[in-house]
N, C-alpha and C positions, 0 to 999 in steps of 0.2 A: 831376521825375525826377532819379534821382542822378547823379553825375560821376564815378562807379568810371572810372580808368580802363581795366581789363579785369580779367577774371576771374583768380582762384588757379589756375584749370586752367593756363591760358596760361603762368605765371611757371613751372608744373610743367613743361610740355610743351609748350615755345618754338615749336615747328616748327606745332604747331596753329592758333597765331596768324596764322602764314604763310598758311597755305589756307582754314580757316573765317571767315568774317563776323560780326560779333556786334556788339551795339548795346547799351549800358547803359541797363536801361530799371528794374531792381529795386534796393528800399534794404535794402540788406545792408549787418551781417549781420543778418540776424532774432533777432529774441530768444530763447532757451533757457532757462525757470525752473523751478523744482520747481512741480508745480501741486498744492496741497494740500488743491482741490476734488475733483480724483480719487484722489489720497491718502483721503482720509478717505471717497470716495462707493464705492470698493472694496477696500476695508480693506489698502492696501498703501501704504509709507511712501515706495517710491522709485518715482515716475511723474513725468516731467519733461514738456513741453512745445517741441515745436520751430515757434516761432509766425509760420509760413511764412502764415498769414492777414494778416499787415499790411505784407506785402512789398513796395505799391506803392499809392499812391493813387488808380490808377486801377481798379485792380480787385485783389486780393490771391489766393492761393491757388496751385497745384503750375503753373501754365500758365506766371509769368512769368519763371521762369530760363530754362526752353523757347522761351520768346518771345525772349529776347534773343539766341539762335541762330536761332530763324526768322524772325522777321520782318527780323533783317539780310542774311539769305538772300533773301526774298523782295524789297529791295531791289537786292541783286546782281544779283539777276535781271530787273531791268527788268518784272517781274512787272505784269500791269494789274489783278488782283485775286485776293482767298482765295476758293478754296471751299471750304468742308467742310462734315463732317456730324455732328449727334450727337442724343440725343433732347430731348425738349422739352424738359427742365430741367438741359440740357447746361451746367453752366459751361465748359467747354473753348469753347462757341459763345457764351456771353456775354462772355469774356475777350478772345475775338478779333474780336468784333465791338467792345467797347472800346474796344481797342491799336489795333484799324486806323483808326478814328475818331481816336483821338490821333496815329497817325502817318499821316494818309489815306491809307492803303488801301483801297479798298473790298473789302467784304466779303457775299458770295455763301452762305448758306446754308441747308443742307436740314433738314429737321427731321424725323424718327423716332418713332411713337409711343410712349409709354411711360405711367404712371398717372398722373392730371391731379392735384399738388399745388398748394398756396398758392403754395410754392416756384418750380412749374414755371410756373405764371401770369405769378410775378414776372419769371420769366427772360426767356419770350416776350414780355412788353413791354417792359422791356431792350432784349433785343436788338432789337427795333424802334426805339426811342426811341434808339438806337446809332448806326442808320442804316443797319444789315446789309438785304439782299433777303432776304426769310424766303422759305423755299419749302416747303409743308408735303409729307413723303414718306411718309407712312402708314406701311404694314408695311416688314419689311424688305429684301423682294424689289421692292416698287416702290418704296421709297427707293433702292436699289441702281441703278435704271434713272434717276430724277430727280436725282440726284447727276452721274453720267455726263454726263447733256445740260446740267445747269449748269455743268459743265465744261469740257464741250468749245465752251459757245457763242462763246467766244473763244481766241483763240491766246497760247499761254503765258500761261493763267492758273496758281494756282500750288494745288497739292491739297495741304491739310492734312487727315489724316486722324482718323476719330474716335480722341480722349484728345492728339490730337498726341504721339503716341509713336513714335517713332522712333530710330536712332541717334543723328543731326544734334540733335535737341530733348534726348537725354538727356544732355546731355555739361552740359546747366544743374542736371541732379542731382550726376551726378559731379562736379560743382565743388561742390555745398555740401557734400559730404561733408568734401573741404578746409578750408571755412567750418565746421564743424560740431568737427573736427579740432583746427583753432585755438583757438576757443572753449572744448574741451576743456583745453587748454594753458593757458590765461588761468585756467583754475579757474573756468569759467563753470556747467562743468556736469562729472561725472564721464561718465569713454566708458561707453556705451550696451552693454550687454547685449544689450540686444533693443531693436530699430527697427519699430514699428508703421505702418501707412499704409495707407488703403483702396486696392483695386486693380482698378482695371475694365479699362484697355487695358496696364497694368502696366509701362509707362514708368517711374516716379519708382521701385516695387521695384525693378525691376532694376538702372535707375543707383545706389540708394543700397546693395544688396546688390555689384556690384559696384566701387564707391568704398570703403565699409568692406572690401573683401578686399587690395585695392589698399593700403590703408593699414596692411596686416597688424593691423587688428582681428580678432578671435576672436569678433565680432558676429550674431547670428541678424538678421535680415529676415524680418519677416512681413507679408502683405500680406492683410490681409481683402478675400474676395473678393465684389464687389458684382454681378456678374454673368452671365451664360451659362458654364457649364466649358468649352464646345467655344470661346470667344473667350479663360479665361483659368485656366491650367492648368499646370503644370510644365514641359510643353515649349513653351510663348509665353513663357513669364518665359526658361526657357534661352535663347533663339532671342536673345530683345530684350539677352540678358546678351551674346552671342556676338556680336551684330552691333555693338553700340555700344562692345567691347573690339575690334573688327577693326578699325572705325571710326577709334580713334585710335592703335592699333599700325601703321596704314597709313601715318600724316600721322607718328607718332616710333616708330621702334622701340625705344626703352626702355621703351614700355609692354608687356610682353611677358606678355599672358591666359594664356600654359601655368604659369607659377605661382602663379594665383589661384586660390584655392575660395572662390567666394562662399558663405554659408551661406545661402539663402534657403528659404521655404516658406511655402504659402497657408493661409490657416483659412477655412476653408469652411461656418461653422457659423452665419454672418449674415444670409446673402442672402434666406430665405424663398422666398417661392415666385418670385420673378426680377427680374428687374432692374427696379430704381425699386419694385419694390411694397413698400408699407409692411407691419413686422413691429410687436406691439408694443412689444417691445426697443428698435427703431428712434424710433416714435413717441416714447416718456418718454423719450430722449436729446435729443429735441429742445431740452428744458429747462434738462437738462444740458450741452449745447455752450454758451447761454448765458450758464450762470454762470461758463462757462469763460473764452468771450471777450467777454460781453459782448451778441452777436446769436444770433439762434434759429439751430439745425442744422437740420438737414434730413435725409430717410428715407433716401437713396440713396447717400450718402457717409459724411457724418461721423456719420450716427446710427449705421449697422451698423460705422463701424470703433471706436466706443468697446463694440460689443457682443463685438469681437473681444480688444479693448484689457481689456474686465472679467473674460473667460473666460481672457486670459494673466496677469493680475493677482491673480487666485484658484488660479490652477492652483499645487499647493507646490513644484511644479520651480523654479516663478520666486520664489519668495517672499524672496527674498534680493539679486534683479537688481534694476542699474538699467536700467527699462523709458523710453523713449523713444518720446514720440505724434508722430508727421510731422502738426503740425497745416493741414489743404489748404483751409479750408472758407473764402474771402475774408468778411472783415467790413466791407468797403467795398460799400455799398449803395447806387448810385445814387439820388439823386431822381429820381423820373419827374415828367413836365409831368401837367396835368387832360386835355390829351386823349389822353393813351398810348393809350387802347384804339382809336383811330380811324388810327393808324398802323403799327395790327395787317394784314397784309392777311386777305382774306375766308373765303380758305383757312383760316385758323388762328381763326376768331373763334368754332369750338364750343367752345375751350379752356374760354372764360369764361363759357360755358353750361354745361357740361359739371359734374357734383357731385364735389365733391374728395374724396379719400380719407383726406388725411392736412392 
């Protein structure tokens, strides 16, 4: 893991340093290049690449700047383990079962139904082979009750919620905005027009819509949206913008949210019929994310955000922008052992009966 001493936020807004926690756990900066597979696979010449996939050895993808806020939080806290929740082919639950494994924490969590891919396979024996307690929680009224009592089975355990978004966890976006910033400045990359990023609990939109207003960018934030409207919506992006700018105007008042205007806004033209379910669009990107980075995408993330990314890349309002992909989709793949599947518990073992979709 890297030796940062602390984040660009901190050098920004000294006083933050003071009261939040944070653990160097990502190798920054990430890379920034023109990517000239999607240049040429949606006929526009300026589509760059922010290659937040190779951010850490241990698991790559939008969790681990978020991590390095919460899991030094959850050390502050004397914490005796995570629980959270998200659905079966949760990276936010394979990331944290990871991290807590590399930092031993244990790690408690519920699992949510969603459509049974290759992908979602891979993840629930991960996160088994991690060392996490799977708990399977079916729908989402009784995941909502098995979440609860894994929670409260002990005192002060610590609740990360699904996508780990929060204020406290965005402040690792609002810092790469910084990192992204610099970069800029070095002549890495030119500043972004338009900022792409799938959005399901819409944490990384809001920090990086917020961080580019902060910086008096004239930047759009768009955030393809991957799932339910009633979880992700223009009034949950404003909420997560409002709370994670209170959040640090609280700890320095020079951060002062009355004169920012974020530019953000969702595309909603990705999702299909809901969350995790495979669209065509989605499926043939799969191919596409790896000529990108190398490893296959997947239906639920980064396949519908390059379907968002091709409809902003064709639209002739953009055709002259430099467009910017938040790439989240980790290319660090665990090996699993030969008997992964026997450290599945019983509850989850229809996964791997179960016919995939995608």
């Amino acid at each position: 893991m890297t030796a940062r001493r602390a984040p660009a936020l901190f050098d920004a807004f000294p006083a933050l340093a003071r009261d939040v926690p944070w653990m160097a756990l990502a190798d920054v900066p990430t890379p920034v290049e023109r990517c000239a597979v999607l240049c040429e696979s949606f006929g526009h010449e300026r589509i760059w690449t922010k290659r937040d996939d190779l951010i850490s050895p241990v698991y790559g993808g939008n969790k681990v700047r978020r991590f390095e806020f919460i899991m030094a939080d959850v050390k502050a806290r004397n914490s005796p383990r995570i629980v959270t929740v998200g659905g079966l082919a949760s990276t936010q639950v394979t990331a944290t079962s990871l991290f807590g494994r590399a930092l031993s924490i244990p790690v408690r969590a519920v699992l949510f139904d969603q459509p049974v891919t290759a992908f979602a396979r891979q993840a629930v024996l991960t996160d088994a082979c991690a060392g996490a307690e799977l708990i399977y929680g079916g729908g989402y009224v009784a995941t909502v009750a098995r979440t609860w009592r894994a929670w409260s089975r002990e005192e002060k355990n610590y609740f990360l919620a699904p996508g780990a978004s929060d204020a406290r966890s965005n402040l690792g976006y609002l810092d790469a905005t910084l990192e992204l910033d610099a970069q800029v400045a070095r002549g890495e990359c030119p500043r972004p027009d338009v900022m792409v990023v799938p959005a399901g609990t819409s944490g990384t939109l809001a920090a990086l819509a917020l961080g580019a207003a902060w910086l008096g960018w004239d930047t759009e934030v768009v955030g393809v949206r991957i799932t339910a409207l009633a979880a992700c919506n223009p009034l949950t992006v404003r909420w997560l913008i409002h709370n994670t700018a209170r959040f640090v105007a609280r700890r320095d008042p020079r951060f002062d949210p009355a004169r920012l205007r974020p530019r953000v806004r969702l595309f909603h033209g990705a999702i299909g019929p809901g969350y995790g379910e495979p669209t065509p669009e989605a499926v043939e990107n799969i191919a596409l994310v790896r000529r990108v980075t190398g490893h296959d995408g997947e239906v639920t993330y980064s396949g519908k955000a390059l379907v968002g990314l091709r409809a902003i890349a064709q639209d002739l309002r953009y055709r002259d922008k430099n467009i910017l992909l938040w790439h989240t989709l980790s290319v660090v793949r665990p090996e699993l052992p030969s008997d992964a599947l026997t450290r599945v518990p019983s509850s989850l073992r229809w996964v791997f009966d179960a016919p995939t979709c995608a």
